[in-house]
C-alpha positions in Angstrom: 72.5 71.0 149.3 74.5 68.4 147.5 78.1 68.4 148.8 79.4 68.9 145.7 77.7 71.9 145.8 79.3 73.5 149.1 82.4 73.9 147.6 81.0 75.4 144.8 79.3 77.6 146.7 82.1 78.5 149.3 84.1 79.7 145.9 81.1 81.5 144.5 78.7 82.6 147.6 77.3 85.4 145.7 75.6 82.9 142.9 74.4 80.4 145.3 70.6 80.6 143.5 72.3 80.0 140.1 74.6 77.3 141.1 71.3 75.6 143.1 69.3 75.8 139.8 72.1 75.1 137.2 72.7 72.1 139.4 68.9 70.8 138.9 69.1 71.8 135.4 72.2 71.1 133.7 74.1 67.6 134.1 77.1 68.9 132.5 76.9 71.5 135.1 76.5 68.8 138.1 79.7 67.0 136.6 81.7 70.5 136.9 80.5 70.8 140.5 81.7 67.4 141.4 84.7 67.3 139.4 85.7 70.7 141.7 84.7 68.9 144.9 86.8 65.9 144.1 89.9 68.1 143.1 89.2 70.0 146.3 89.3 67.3 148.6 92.3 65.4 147.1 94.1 68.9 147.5 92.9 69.2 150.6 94.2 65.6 151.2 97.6 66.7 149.5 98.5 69.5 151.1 97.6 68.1 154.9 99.6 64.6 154.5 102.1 64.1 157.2 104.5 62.9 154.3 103.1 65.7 152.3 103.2 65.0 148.4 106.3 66.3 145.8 105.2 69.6 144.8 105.0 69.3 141.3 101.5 67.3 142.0 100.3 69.9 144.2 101.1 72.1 141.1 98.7 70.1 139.0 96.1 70.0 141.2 96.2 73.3 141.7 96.2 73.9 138.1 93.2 72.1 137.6 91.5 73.3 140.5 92.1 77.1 138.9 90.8 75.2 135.3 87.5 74.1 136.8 87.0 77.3 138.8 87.3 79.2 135.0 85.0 76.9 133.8 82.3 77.3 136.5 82.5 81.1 136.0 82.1 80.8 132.6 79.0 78.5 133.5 77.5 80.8 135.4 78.1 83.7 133.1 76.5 82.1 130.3 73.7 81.3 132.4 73.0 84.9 132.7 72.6 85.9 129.2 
């Protein structure tokens, strides 16, 4: 599994056979997952700095985190219609 994918995953464990074949089958998909993965890590990054970043960036990153999360759900939704 692509790591892009884990995160994914982690965040929606009970579509892990839709996210594995919207991953092979959708590119705009693929770009969501690894969009999330990158906002993950840098978070992750953020939030575990000893000189830990000004919390309005934290903010934003959160805020996009919760954006691409939306999306994904809405990815996956439509992919069950």
């Amino acid at each position: 599994m692509p790591a892009a994918l884990r995160q994914v995953v982690l965040r929606f464990p009970q579509q892990a056979l839709l996210i594995a074949k919207l991953e092979r089958e959708s590119e705009d998909f693929r770009s969501l997952c690894d969009d999330y993965e990158l906002v993950v890590e840098m978070l992750t990054m953020l939030e575990s700095a000893p000189l830990r970043s000004d919390e309005k960036t934290l903010q934003e990153y959160r805020s996009f985190l919760i954006d691409l999360e939306l999306d994904i759900a809405d990815a996956l939704t439509n992919a069950l219609r």
